[in-house]
C-alpha positions in Angstrom: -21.4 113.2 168.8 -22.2 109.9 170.4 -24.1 109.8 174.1 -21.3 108.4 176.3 -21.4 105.2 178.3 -24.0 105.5 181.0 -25.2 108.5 180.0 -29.0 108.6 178.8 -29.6 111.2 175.9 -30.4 114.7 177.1 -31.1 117.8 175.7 -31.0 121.7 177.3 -33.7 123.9 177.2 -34.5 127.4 178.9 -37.7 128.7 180.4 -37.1 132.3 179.4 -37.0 131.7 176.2 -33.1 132.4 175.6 -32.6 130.5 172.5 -35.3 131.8 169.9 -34.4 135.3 171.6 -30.6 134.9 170.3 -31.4 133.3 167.1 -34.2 136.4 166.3 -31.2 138.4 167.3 -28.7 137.0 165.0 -31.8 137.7 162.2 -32.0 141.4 163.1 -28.2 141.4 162.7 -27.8 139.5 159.6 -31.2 141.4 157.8 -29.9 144.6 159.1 -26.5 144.5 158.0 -27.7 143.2 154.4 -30.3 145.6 154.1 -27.9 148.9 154.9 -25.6 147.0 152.0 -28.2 146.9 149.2 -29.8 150.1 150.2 -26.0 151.9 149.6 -25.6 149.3 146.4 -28.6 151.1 144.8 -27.5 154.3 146.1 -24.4 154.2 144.4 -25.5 152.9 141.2 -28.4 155.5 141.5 -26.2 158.6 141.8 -24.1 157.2 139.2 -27.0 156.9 136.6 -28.9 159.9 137.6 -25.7 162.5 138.8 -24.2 161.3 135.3 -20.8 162.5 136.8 -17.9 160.1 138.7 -16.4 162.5 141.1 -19.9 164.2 142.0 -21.2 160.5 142.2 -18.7 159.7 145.0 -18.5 162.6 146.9 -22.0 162.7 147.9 -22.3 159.0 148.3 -19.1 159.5 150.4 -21.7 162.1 152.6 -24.4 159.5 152.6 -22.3 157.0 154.0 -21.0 159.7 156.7 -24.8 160.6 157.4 -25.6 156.6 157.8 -22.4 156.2 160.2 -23.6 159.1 162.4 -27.1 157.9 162.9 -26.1 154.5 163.7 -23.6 155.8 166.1 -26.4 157.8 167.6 -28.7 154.8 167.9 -25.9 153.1 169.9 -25.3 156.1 172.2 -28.9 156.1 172.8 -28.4 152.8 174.1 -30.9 150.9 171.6 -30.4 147.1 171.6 -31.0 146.1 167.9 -35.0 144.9 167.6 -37.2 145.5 165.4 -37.6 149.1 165.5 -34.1 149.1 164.8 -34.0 146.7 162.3 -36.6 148.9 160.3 -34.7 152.5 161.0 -31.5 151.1 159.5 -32.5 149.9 156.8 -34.4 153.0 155.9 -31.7 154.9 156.8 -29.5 155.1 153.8 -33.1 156.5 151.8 -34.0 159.8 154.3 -30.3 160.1 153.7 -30.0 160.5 150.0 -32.4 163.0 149.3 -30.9 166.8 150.6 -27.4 165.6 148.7 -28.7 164.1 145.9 -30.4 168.0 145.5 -27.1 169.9 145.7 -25.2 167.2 143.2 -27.9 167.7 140.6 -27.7 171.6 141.0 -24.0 171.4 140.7 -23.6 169.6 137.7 -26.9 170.8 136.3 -25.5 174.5 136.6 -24.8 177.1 133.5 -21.2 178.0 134.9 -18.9 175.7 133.9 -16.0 177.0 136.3 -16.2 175.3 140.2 -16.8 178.4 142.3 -19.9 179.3 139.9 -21.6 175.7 140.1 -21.0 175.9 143.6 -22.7 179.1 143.8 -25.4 178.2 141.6 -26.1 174.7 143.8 -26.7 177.0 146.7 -28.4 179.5 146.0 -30.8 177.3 143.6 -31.9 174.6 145.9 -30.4 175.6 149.4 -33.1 177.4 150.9 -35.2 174.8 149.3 -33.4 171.9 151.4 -33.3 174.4 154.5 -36.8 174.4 154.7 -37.8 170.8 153.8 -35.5 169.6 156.4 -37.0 172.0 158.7 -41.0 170.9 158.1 -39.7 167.5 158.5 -37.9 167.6 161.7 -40.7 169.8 162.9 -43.1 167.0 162.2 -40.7 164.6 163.7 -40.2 166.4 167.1 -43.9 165.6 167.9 -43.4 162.2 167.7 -41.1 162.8 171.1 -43.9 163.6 173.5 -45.6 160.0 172.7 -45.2 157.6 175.6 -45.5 154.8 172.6 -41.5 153.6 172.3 -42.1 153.1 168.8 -43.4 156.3 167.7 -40.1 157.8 170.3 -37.7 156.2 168.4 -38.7 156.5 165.4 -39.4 160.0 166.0 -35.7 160.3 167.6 -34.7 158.1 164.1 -36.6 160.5 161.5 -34.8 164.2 163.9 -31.3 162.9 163.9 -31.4 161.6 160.6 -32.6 164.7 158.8 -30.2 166.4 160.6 -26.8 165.2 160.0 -28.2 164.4 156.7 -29.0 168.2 156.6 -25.8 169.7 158.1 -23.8 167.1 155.9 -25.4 168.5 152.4 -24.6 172.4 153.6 -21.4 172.0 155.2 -19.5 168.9 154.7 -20.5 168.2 151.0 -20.3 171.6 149.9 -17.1 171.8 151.2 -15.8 168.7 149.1 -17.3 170.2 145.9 -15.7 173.7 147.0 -12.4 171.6 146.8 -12.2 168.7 144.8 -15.6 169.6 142.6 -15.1 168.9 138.9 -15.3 172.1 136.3 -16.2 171.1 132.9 -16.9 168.3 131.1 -14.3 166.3 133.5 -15.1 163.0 135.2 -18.5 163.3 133.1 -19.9 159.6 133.0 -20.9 160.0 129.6 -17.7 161.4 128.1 -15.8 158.5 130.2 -17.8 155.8 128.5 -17.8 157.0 125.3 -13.9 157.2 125.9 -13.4 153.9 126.9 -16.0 152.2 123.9 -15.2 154.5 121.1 -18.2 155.9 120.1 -20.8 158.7 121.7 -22.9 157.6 124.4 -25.5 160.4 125.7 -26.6 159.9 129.3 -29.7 162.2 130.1 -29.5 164.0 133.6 -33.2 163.8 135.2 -34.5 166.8 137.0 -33.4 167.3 140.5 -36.9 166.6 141.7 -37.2 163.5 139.8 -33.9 162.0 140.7 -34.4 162.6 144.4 -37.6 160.8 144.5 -36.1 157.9 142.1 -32.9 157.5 144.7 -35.3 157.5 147.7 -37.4 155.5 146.2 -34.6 152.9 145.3 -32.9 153.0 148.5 -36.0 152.7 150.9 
């Protein structure tokens, strides 16, 4: 608008520095937010491709989701304003998140019993005590990171603990769970089956290894 009458042209400035510090805060929001979307976007698509089953597929990215809520809420109960540090932890997040799931989801559909209560079996005691103690190496590692008086190498050490854990409690307990209940037996939901259903003709969908989807999804959502 127009200067009024009288009025020589002025402009406002700080000498704090208030304006580039909001506008690098509205990046760290926007790149943030944007990055956590992508990161789930290729986790989804991921655990579609490499799971090779719909209802497996959304139940653990349903879990990954809850892991990636619970460390975000933790971040805010810390009392964390969002910087750079915390800019880089959430995006991140969603890949140290996939990996102990992913595991279990592989097992399941990967297992000889066809009925729910033997994949389920099979997932756990295949790969659980696996999980148990790579989660427990890691967090190990991470609780050293605590004792630094570096505030980069705290929080990310506080990141890398929290994160491992929900991410481990949620694969034993909450995903499990689901797959106890609402796991498919079978053939059914089978990604394969579906769109060979739908096009009319056989399509064959490969399931990778466990160990080679895992590194794949982290790989894809880091």
């Amino acid at each position: 608008p127009k200067t009024p009458k009288g009025n020589a042209p002025f402009f406002v400035t700080t000498e704090g520095g208030l304006f580039a510090e909001m506008r690098m805060q509205q990046a760290y929001i926007s790149s943030t937010f944007s990055g956590v979307m992508i990161a789930l976007s290729f986790a989804f698509v991921s655990l579609m491709v490499f799971v090779a089953n719909l209802i497996v597929g959304l139940l653990a990215f349903l879990c990954i989701c809850g892991v990636v809520c619970c460390t975000l809420g933790l971040m805010v109960v810390q009392g964390w304003k969002l910087g750079l540090v915390e800019a880089i932890c959430a995006t991140i997040v969603v890949g140290f998140s996939v990996d102990y799931i992913v595991h279990f989801a592989l097992a399941y559909v990967g297992a000889s019993p066809r009925d729910r209560n033997g994949r389920l079996t099979h997932a756990l005691v295949e790969v659980g005590i696996s999980v148990f103690s790579g989660a427990l190496t890691t967090m190990g590692a991470s609780i050293f990171l605590l004792f630094t008086t570096v505030q980069f190498y705290f929080k990310f050490g506080l990141f890398m603990l929290s994160t491992i854990f929900f991410s481990l409690m949620t694969a034993n307990l909450a995903f499990t769970a689901l797959l106890a209940q609402f796991g498919p037996e079978g053939d059914y939901a089978d990604v394969a089956k579906l769109i060979a259903k739908c096009t009319g003709g056989k399509v064959t969908v490969g399931r990778a290894s466990e160990v080679e989807a895992s590194e794949n999804l982290a790989a894809a959502t880091s």
